[in-house]
C-alpha positions in Angstrom: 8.6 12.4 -9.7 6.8 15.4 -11.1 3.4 17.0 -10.4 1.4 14.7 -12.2 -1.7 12.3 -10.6 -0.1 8.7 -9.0 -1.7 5.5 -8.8 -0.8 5.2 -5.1 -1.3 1.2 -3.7 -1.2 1.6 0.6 0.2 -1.3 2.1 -0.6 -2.0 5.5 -2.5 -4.6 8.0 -5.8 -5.3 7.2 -6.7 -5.1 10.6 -5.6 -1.4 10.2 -8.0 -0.6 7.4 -9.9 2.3 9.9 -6.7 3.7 10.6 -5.5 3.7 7.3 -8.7 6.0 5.6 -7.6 9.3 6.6 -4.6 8.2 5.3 -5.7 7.7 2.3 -8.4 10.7 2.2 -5.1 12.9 2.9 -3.5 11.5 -0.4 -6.7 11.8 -2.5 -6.8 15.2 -1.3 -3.1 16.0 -2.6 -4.6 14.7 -6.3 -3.3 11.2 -6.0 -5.6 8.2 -7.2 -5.3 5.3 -4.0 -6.1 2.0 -5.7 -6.1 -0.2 -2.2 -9.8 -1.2 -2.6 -9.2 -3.4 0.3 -9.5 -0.4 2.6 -12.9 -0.7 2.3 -13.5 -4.3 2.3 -15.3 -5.5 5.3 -16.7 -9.3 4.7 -17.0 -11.9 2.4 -20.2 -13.2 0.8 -22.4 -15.4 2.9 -22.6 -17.8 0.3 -19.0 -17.9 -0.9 -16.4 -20.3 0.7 -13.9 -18.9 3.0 -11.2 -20.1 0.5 -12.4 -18.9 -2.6 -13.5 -14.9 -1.2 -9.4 -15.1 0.3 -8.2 -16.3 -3.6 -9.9 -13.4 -4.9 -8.8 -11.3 -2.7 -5.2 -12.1 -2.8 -5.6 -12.1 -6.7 -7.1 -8.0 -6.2 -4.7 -6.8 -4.1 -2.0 -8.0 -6.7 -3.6 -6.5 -9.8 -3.6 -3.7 -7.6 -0.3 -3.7 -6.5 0.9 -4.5 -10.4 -1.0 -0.8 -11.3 0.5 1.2 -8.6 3.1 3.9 -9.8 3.9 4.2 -6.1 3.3 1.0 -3.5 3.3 3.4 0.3 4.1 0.2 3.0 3.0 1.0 6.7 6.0 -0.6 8.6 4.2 0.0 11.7 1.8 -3.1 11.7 2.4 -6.8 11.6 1.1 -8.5 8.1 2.6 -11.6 5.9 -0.2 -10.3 3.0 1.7 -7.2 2.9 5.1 -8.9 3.0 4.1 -10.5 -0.1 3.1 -7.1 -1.8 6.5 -5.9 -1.1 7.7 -8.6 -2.5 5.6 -8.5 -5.7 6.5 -4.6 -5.9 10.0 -5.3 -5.8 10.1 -7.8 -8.7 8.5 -4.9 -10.3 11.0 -2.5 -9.3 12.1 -1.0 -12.5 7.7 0.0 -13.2 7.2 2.0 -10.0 8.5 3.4 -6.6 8.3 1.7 -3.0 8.0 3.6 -0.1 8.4 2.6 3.6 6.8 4.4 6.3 8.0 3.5 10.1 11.1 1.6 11.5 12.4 -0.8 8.8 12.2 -4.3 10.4 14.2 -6.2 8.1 16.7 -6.6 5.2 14.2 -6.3 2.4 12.7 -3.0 3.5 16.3 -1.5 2.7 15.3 -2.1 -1.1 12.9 0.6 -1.0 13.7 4.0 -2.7 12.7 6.0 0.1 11.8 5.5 3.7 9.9 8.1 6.5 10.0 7.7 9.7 6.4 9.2 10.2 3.2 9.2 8.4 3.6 13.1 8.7 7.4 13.3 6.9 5.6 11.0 4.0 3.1 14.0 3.6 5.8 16.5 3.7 7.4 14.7 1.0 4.8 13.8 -1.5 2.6 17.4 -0.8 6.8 18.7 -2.3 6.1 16.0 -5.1 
């Protein structure tokens, strides 16, 4: 990886949006472009069906995904959405990197090029990058 900007995609529970801003911030602020927009979703349309705002959503976060140069998965919550982005990431292994950050969980999560134990290590790493 050299020096160059990274379309970064975070990976994580969506009921761990708050914590995972400063997380974010901190790889904005190493000249990375995050493109998790979900982040900073908080509701759905009142007019909108329940359904339709979750397709949409779903459909997002994959285009998203798909853009990503680097998909960055937060092992440390419990998600199936993000299982699914890992999934989607690795079918497109060969277009961008997957990293793991926490305790890997299960088989899958060994297919990822690199994995940090700590949010910290990852930030060691990528500030080297």
């Amino acid at each position: 990886m050299s020096k160059q900007s990274l379309k970064v995609y975070i990976s994580a529970s969506f009921h761990n949006r708050l914590k995972m801003r400063p997380i974010r911030d901190k790889i904005w602020q190493l000249g990375h472009n995050v493109v998790s927009t979900w982040i900073d979703e908080s509701s759905k349309p009142l007019a909108m069906p329940q359904r339709d705002f979750d397709k949409k959503t779903a459909f997002k976060d994959l285009c998203e995904v798909s853009l990503a140069e680097l998909v960055i998965m937060d092992l440390e919550s419990v998600s199936t959405g993000k299982a699914v982005e890992l999934g989607f990431a690795l079918a497109q292994h060969q277009n961008k990197m997957i990293w793991t950050v926490g305790k890997e969980d299960h088989i899958f999560h060994t297919l990822a090029d690199r994995n940090f134990r700590t949010w910290d290590e990852y930030f060691t790493e990528l500030g080297k990058e």
